[in-house]
N, C-alpha and C positions, 0 to 999 in steps of 0.2 A: 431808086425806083421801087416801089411797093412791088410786094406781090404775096398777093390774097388767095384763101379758100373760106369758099363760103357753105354750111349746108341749110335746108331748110326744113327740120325736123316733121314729118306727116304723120306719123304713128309711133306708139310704142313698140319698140320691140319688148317680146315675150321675155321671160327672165330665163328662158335654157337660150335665146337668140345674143343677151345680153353678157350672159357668161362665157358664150362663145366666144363673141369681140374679149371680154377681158382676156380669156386662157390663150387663144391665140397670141394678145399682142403681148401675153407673160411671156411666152415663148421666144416671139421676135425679141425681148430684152434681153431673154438668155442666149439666145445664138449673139446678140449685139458683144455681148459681154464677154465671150467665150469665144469668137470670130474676130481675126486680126483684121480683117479686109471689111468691117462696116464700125466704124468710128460711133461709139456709145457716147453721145454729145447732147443729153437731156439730165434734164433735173425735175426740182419740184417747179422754180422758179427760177429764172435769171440768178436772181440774188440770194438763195436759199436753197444749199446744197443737200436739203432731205430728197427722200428718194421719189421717183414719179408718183402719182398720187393715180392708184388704180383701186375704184372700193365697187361695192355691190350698185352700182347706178350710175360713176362717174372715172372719168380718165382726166388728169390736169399732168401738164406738163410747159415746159419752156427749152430753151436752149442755155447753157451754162456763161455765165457772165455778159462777155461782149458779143456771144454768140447767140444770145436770147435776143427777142423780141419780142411781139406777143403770147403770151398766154394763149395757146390753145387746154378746150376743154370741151367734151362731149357727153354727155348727160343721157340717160334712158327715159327717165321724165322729163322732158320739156320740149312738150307735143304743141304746135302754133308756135313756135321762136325760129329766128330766122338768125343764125350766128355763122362769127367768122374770125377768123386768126391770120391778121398780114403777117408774114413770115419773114419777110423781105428775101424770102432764098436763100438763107442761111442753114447751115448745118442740119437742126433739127428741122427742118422741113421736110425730110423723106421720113420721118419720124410719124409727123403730120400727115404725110398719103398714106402712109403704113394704117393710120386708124382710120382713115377716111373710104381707104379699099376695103379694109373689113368689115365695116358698117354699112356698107353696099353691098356684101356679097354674103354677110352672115344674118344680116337683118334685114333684107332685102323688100324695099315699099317704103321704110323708112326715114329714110333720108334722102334727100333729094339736093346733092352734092355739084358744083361748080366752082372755078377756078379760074386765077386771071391765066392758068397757066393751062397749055392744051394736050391733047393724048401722047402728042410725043413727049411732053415734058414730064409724061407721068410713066411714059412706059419702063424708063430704068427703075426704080422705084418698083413697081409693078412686077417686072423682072428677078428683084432682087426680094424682095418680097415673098415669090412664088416659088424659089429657090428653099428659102428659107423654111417656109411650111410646108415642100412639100404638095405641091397641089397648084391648084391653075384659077387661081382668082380673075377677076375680070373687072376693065376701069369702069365706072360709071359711064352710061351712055350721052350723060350730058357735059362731062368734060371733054 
């Protein structure tokens, strides 16, 4: 059974909005990395064991091997796109609300964010999330 997140990109985020989401979700890698209790289960790609791809404009990532599925990626440029990443609920998928909560609450107007999946699907995620940084992010109003 599929299971999707979709967002609908309305604005750029500013570049101190944009750096935010990167240096946050560097963090969440190094708590992943350094934390025995959240399973670091992302790559570049499925099939290419380079590291997450976080640069001045763009996040790419996948889940490792048979643990991947689609490609998620999130961009600061590409204002009017309407993009999405089935997940199938696989491993890296809290991976995927991890960037999805910070570009809602760091870049906020920007992205306008929905899921096959609903508030409670997202609230451990969220939970763990806010644990990790320290502070009180909050889900999108429209998942």
């Amino acid at each position: 059974m599929s299971y999707t997140h979709y967002w609908d990109q309305k604005a750029e985020p500013s570049y101190m909005q944009w750096l935010a989401i990167e240096e946050h979700f560097k963090n969440v890698l190094i708590q992943a990395i350094c934390k025995k209790d959240l399973d670091y289960c992302i790559q570049y790609e499925s099939n290419d064991s380079s590291p997450v791809l976080i640069t001045n404009g763009h996040i790419q990532f996948n889940g490792i091997d048979d643990e991947g599925h689609e490609t998620f990626g999130l961009s600061r440029i590409n204002v009017g796109e309407f993009e999405l990443c089935e997940t199938d609920n696989k491993p890296y998928d809290k991976f995927v609300v991890f960037v999805l909560i910070l570009a809602h609450n760091l870049a906020p107007g920007c992205y306008i964010i929905t899921s096959d999946g609903d508030a409670k699907d997202w609230q451990k995620d969220l939970d763990q999330l806010n644990a990790l940084c320290e502070t009180e992010y909050t889900l999108p109003e429209t998942v």
